[in-house]
Each structure stands twice: as structure tokens, then as C-alpha cells.
N, C-alpha and C positions, 0 to 999 in steps of 0.2 A: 533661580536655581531649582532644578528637578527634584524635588524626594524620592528615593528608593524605599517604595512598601516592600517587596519581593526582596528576599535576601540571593547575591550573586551566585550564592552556591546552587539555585533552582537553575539558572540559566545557561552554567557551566555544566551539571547533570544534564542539561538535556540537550548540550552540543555533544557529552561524551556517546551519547544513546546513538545519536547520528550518525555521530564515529565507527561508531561499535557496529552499528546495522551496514554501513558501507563498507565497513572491513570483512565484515559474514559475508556478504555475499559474493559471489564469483565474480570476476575479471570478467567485463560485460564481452569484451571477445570469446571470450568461452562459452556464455550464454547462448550467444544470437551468433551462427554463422553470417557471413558477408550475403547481402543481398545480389539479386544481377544487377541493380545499378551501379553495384560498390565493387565488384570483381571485372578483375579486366577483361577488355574486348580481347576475343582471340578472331584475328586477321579481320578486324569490323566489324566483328558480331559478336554480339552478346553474349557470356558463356552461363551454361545453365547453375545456378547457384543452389542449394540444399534450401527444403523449408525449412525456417523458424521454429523453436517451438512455440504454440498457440498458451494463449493465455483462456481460452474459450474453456468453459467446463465449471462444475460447482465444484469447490475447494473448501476443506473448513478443517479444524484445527483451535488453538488456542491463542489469544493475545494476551500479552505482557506489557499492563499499564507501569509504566515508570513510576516509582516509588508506591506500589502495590504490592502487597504479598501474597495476592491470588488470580493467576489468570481468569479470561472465562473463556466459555464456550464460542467460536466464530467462526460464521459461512458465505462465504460469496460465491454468486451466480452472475457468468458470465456469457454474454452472447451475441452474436453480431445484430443484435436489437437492444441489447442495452445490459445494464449487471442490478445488480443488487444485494442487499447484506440483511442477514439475520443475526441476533445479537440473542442466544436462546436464553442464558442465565439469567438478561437483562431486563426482557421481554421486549425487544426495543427486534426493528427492520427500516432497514433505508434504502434509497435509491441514488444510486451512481449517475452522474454523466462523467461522459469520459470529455475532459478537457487538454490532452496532451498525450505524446508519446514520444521515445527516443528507440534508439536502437536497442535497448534495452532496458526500461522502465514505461511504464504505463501511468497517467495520471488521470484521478477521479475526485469530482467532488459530491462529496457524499449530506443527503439532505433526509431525516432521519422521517419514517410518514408513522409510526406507530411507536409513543413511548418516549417522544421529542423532550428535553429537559426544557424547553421552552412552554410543555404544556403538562410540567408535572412529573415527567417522565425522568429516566433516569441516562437517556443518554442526549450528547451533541452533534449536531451536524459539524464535519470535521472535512478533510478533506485524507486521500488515499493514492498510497503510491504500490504496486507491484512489482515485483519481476520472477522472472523465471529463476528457478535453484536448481537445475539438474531438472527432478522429474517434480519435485515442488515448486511453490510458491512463495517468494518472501515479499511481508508486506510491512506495510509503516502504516502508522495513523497521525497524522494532527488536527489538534484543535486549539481553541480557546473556552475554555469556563468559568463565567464569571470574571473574567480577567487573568486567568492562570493558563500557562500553557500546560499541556495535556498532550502527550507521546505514546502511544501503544507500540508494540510492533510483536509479528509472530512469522512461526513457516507453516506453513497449509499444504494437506496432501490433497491428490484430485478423490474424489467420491467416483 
């Protein structure tokens, strides 16, 4: 039989976080107009669909660690070569790959190269979720710490 170190109420906080961040953000049809693959053929052909809004551009703002009572400072740079994060409060910066996408979220996994709590530091390599908000950015963050889950989440204006 398993022991519970972690009291349930961590795990239930941090499905409600989930919750909570799915519920903010827009109806992904609202988000992301239909692609021309996804809009119907008129008479065989392909009908011209609207862009997307781009997720390209430096974004920053503030994240809200769960069960913190101080956001900090957070920047990402995005580009069709790759993204990247600064963490100013933290002194910490990491590097994205992008490992996914749907019609409206974007996923990264984020590997931290200045300030890694693996070498002292103060922050985790985590992984990262985006989407578009209107003319913002809403983002997620998860990790693992030492064995504790670990949930940020904020909305980022473009710079």
C-alpha cells in the first residue's frame, strides 16, 4: 500500500488552477478562425480563409505561481527559429522547443540555461503552454520540484 507524503488538497488546487485557466480563456473558435483546410470547398476549390493570429513576437507580463503571494516578472520571445524566456526577478532564462500544437494552443518544453535550480539556481525546467487571448497571450506553466508540482500561469501583452 502507497503512503501519501502530499496532502490531497495540493492536487485538487492544482486541477482547480487548470480549471480556472481553461475557463479564462476564450472559446478556441473564437481564437483561431477556421483554416482553408478546415473551411469548405466552394465548387472544388478551396475558399480563402483569414490569418490566424501569430503567436510570433516578444510578450511579457507577470506570472502567478500557485499558492504564492507574489507574482514576478515574465518574457517570451518567439520566432519562427525558435522562443525563449526570461525570468527578470529570478535571474533565471530558458530555451523553448516547441513540441506541439492544436488549433489553438501551442506547446513548449522549456530547459532553463542561466539560473537552472539544478545548478543552484532558482528556477525549473518546466514545460509551457500558450494561446492567443484577443490581442494577448495566455500562458501556463508546469513543473516538477523536488517532487512537488509546480503551476504558474499569467496573460502577457505583445512589447
Amino acid at each position: 500500500m502507497r503512503t501519501e507524503t502530499r496532502p490531497k488538497a495540493l492536487y485538487y488546487c492544482t486541477a482547480a488552477v487548470f480549471l480556472a485557466m481553461a475557463a479564462a480563456i476564450v472559446p478556441a473558435t473564437a481564437q483561431f478562425p477556421p483554416s482553408a483546410e478546415d473551411a469548405p470547398a466552394a465548387k472544388g476549390k478551396k475558399g480563402a480563409a483569414a490569418a490566424a493570429p501569430t503567436i510570433n513576437g516578444t510578450w511579457s507580463g507577470e506570472l502567478t505561481q500557485v499558492g504564492s503571494q507574489s507574482p514576478y516578472k515574465f518574457e517570451i520571445a518567439i520566432s519562427a527559429k525558435g522562443a525563449e524566456t526570461k525570468y527578470p526577478d529570478l535571474d533565471c532564462t530558458g530555451k523553448l522547443t516547441r513540441s506541439g500544437s492544436s488549433k489553438s494552443y501551442v506547446f513548449f518544453v522549456e530547459v532553463i540555461t542561466k539560473g537552472s535550480a539544478d545548478k543552484g539556481g532558482r528556477c525549473p525546467d518546466g514545460t509551457i503552454t500558450v494561446a492567443r487571448q484577443g490581442d494577448d497571450l495566455a500562458l501556463g506553466w508546469f513543473g516538477s520540484v523536488q517532487g512537488t508540482t509546480v503551476v504558474a500561469y499569467g496573460t502577457l501583452k505583445k512589447k
